[in-house]
N, C-alpha and C positions, 0 to 999 in steps of 0.2 A: 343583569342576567348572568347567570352562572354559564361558566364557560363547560363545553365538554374537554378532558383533557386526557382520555383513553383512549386507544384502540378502538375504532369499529370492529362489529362482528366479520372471520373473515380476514383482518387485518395481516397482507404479507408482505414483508421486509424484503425485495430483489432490490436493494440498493447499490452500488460498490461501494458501499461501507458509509455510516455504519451497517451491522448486518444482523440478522438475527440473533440471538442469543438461547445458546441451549439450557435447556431447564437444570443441568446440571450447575453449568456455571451459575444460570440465576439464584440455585439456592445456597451456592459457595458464596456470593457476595451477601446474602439477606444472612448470612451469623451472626455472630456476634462483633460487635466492634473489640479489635486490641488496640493496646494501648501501642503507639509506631515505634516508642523505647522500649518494649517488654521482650524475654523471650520466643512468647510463642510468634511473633511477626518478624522476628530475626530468623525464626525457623521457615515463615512463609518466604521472604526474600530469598535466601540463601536457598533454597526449594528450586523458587521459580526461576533464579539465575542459571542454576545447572543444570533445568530442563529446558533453556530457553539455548542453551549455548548451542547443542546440537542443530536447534533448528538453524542459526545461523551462521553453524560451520565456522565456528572459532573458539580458545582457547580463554579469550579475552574477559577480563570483568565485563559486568552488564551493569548501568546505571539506568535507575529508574525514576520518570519524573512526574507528579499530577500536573498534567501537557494535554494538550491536543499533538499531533504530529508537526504540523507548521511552528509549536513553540522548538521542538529539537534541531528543525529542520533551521532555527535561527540561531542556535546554541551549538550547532554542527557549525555555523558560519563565523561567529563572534569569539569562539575557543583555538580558531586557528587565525583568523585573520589579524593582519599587522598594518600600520601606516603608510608602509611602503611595498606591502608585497600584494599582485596580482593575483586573482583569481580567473579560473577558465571555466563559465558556465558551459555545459550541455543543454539548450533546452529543446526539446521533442514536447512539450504538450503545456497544458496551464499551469502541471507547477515547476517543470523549469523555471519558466516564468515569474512564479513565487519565490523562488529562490535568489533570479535576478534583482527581485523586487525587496529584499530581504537586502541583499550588497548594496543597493542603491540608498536605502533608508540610513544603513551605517555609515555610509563612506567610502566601503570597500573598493578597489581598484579592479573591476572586472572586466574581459572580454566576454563576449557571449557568442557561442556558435549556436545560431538557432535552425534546426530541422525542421524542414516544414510536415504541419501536426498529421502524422498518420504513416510517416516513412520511419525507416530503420536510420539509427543513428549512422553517421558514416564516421568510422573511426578512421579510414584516410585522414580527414578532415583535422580532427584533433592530433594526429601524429604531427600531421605540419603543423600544426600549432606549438605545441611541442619543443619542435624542433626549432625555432622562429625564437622564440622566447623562452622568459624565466617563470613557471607559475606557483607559487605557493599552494596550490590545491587545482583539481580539475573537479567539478561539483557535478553530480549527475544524479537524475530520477529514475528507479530500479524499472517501476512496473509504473508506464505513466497512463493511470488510469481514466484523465480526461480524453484519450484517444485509443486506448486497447494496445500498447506497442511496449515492450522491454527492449533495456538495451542489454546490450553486449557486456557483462560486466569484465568476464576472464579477457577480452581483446582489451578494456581499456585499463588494469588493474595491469595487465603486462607490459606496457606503456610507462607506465609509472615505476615501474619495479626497483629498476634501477636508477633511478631518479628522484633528488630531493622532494619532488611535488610527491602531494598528499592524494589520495582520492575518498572522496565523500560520497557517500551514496544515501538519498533519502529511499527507505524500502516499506513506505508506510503501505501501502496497497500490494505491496508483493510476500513480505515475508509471511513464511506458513500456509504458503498455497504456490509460489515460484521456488525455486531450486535457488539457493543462497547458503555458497562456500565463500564465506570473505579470508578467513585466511589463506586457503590457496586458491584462490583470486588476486590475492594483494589490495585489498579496501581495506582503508584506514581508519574512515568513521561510517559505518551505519546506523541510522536512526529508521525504526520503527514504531507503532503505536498500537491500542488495543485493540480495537473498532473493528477492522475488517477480517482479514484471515486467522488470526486469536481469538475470534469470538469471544467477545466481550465487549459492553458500552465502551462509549468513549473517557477517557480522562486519566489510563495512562501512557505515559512515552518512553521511550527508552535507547539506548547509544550506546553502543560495541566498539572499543578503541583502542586499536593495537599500538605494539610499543613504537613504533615510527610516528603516531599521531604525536603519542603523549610526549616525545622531544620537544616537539612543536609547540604542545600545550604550555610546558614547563618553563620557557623560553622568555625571556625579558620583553619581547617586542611585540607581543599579543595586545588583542586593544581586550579594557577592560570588563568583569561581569561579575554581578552577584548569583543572583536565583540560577543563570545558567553557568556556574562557572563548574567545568568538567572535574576541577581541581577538589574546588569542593564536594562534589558528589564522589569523587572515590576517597576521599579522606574519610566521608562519611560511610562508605560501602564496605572500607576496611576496617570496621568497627561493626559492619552487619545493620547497618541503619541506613535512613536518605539524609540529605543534607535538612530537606525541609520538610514538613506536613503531606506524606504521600496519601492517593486515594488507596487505604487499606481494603476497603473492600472489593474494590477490583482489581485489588492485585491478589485476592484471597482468591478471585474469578479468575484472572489471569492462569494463577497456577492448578487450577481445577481445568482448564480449557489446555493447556499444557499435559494434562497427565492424557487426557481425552486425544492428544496428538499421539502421544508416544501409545497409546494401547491400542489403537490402530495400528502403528508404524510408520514414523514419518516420510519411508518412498511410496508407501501407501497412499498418506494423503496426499503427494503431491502429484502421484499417478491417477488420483480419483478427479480434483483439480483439470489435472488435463485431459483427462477423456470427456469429463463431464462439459467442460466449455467447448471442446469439438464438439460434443453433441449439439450445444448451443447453438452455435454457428450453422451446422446443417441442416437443422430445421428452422433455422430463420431463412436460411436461403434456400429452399425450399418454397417457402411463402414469399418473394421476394424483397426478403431483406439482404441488401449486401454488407457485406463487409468495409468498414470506414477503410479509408486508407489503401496506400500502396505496400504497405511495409511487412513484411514475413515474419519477424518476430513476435508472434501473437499471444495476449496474455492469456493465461490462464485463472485470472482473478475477474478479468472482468472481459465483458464482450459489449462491443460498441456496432450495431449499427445501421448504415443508412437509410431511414426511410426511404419509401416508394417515393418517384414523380409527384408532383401535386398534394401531396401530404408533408406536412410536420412533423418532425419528432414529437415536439409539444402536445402534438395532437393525441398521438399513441400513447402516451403519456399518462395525458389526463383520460383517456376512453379506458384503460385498464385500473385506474385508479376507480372512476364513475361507477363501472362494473362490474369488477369484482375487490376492489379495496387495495389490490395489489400496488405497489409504490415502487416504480425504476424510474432512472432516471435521464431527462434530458442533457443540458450543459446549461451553463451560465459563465459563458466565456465565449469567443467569436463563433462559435460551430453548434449556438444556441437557434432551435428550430432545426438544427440539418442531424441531430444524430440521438438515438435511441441507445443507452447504456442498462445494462446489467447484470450485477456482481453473479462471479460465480466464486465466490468463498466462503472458507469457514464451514459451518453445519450446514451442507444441503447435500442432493442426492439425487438419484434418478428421478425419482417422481417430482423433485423441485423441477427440474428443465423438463418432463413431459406436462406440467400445469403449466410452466412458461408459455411454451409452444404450442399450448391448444389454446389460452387465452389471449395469443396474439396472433393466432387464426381468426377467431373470431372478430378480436375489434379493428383489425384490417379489413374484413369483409364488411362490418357493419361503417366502416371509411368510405367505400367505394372502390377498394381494392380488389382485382379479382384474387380467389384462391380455388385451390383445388382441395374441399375437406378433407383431413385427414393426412395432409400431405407431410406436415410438419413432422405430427405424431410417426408419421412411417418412415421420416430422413434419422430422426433422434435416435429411433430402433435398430435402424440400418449401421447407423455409426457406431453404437454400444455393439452389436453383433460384430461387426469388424475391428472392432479395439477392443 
C-alpha cells in the first residue's frame, strides 16, 4: 500500500525547529545544482559567510558542514578536547545533556553543573568552579530549547576572558532570532544550524572560531578527527570551498534566508522575535497555560508551556494536530507529558501566534478545560498594543 508522504491540507509547522520554510528560500534551494568546486558556489559560500557574520557578531571565518546541529555540537567538543584536559559542562535542559553525553562517548574528562530544567543558569556557581580548578573549555547551550531558558552568555564569556579556558557555545535554536555578540562576549566556538531561526530545512551546520580557540585547535594534544577536523574545514575555507561534499542547495537556501534577515534589519528581527513570543506567552496565560519553569531569561525562539491539572501536554499535542493539522511540540525527554512547546522562529508573524492562540483556545475547551472565548485572542492584542 502506497504510503502518503505529503503534507495534509492545512498542514502548519509550529515546531522549534525544524520550521517552516519561506517560499523564497524554497525556491533558492529547487536551482540548479553547482558543482561544490566551481565559481559560482565559491560565490554562494563566501556570500553567505559575510552575511552570516553579522548575525553572530563576529569577525571570525565561518565553516560550514552538511551536519545536523548535534554533528558540530560534537566537532565543537573533539577539536578542542585533549587526554588530559577537563571540561566544565553547563547543563540547563536536554542538550546540555547531549553535550555531556557527547564527552562521555569520547573519553573526555568532564565535570558537569547541572541546573535544574527551567531555572536560570547560576553563574555564581561556575565562577567557583572556575576558581577550584583548571578547565580546558566551559561548554554551554545558548537558547536551550527543551525548556524555553537562555543563558547568560556576556556573564559567562567574562569569566573566561582572562583565562586560558575556552567557552563553547551550541546556538542551534538561538541564533537569528536571540541576540548573539560572540566577539564581545568572548565565546570561542559557536556552532549553529539551518533548521530553526535561518529558515531553511535541516542539513546544514556551522562553527565561528576566534583566534583563542584556533591556539587550541592547532596544538599537539588535541585528540583526533577527520570529517570534523576544524583544521581541515578552514584550509579548505581558505580556498573558498568545504573540506567535504556540502549540502549545496541549502546553502544556496541558507544565503537567500540571510539576505531575507538583512532586508528587514537584523534589530528588527530580533525585535519582532521578542515581541512576538511575549505575545505567546500572554495569550497562553490567559487560557491557563503557564509558564514552564522558574527561570527569567525567557527565549524568544521558543515558548514552553505547562499544561493545565489533569491534562497532558501530549494530549494538546495530538488535539491540534487531529484538528487542525497544526504540529508543536511535546518533549521526549523527562518533562514528556508535562510541557507544551512552540517555536516562535524564523518566518512567522502576527497572525502566526493569533492562529496559535485561537487554536488552543479551542482544543483546551474541547479538553475539559475551562476558557473564557476570546480571551487568548484579546491578551496577544493587548501585548502587541503595549510593545
Amino acid at each position: 500500500m502506497a504510503m502518503n508522504t505529503t503534507a495534509p491540507q492545512g498542514y502548519r509547522l509550529r515546531l522549534p525547529g525544524p520550521t517552516e520554510v519561506p517560499d523564497r528560500v524554497s525556491e533558492a534551494i529547487a536551482r540548479t545544482t553547482l558543482s561544490h568546486r566551481g565559481p559560482e558556489f565559491r560565490a554562494t559560500l563566501a556570500a553567505a559567510e559575510e552575511r552570516l557574520q553579522p548575525v553572530l557578531g563576529t569577525k571570525n571565518r565561518v565553516l560550514f558542514y552538511a551536519s545536523s546541529g548535534s554533528g558540530l555540537m560534537e566537532a565543537a567538543l573533539v577539536n578542542v578536547a585533549s587526554p588530559n584536559g577537563r571540561f566544565l559542562i553547563v547543563s540547563h535542559g536536554q542538550f546540555g545533556e547531549r553535550f555531556a553525553n557527547i564527552a562521555q562517548t569520547f573519553g573526555i574528562l568532564a565535570d558537569v553543573i547541572g541546573t535544574p530544567w527551567g531555572n536560570d543558569i547560576d553563574i555564581g556557581a561556575v565562577e567557583e568552579r572556575l576558581r577550584a580548578a583548571d578547565y580546558r573549555a566551559v561548554v554551554v547551550v545558548h537558547n536551550e530549547s527543551s525548556t524555553g531558558i537562555v543563558s547568560d552568555l556576556a556573564s559567562l564569556g567574562a569569566l573566561v576572558r582572562e583565562r586560558p579556558t575556552l567557552l563553547v557555545v551550541d546556538s542551534v535554536s538561538g541564533l537569528g532570532g536571540v541576540e548573539m555578540r560572540q566577539d564581545e562576549w568572548g565565546l570561542d566556538i559557536v556552532v549553529s544550524a539551518s533548521q530553526k531561526a535561518l529558515m531553511c530545512p535541516p542539513g546544514v551546520a556551522l562553527a565561528s572560531i576566534s583566534p583563542k580557540a584556533w591556539k587550541v585547535i592547532n596544538g599537539n594534544d588535541r585528540f583526533p578527527a577527520f570529517y570534523w577536523d576544524f583544521r581541515r574545514a578552514l584550509a579548505a575555507a581558505e580556498k573558498g570551498e568545504t573540506a567535504f561534499t556540502p549540502a549545496i542547495g541549502i546553502l544556496s537556501g541558507l544565503l537567500e534566508a540571510l539576505e531575507m534577515i538583512h532586508e528587514e534589519g537584523l534589530p528588527q528581527v530580533l525585535e519582532r522575535h521578542a515581541r512576538l513570543s511575549g505575545a505567546l506567552r500572554s495569550g497562553g496565560s490567559a487560557i491557563g497555560l503557564d509558564q514552564f519553569g522558574l527561570g527569567s531569561r525567557r527565549s524568544n525562539t521558543v515558548v514552553v508551556f505547562k499544561p493545565p491539572p489533569a491534562i497532558a501536554g501530549s494530549d494538546i499535542v495530538r488535539a491540534l494536530y487531529e484538528q487542525y493539522r497544526t504540529v508543536v511540540a511535546g518533549a521526549r525527554n523527562k518533562l514528556s507529558g508535562k510541557v507544551v512547546r512552540l517555536g516562535t522562529m524564523g518566518a512567522f508573524g502576527v497572525g502566526t501566534i493569533l492562529t496559535d492562540v485561537s487554536q488552543l483556545e479551542t482544543v483546551l475547551a474541547k479538553l475539559g478545560h475551562p476558557v473564557v472565548p476570546g480571551a487568548a485572542v484579546s491578551a496577544v492584542q493587548k501585548h502587541l498594543v503595549a510593545n
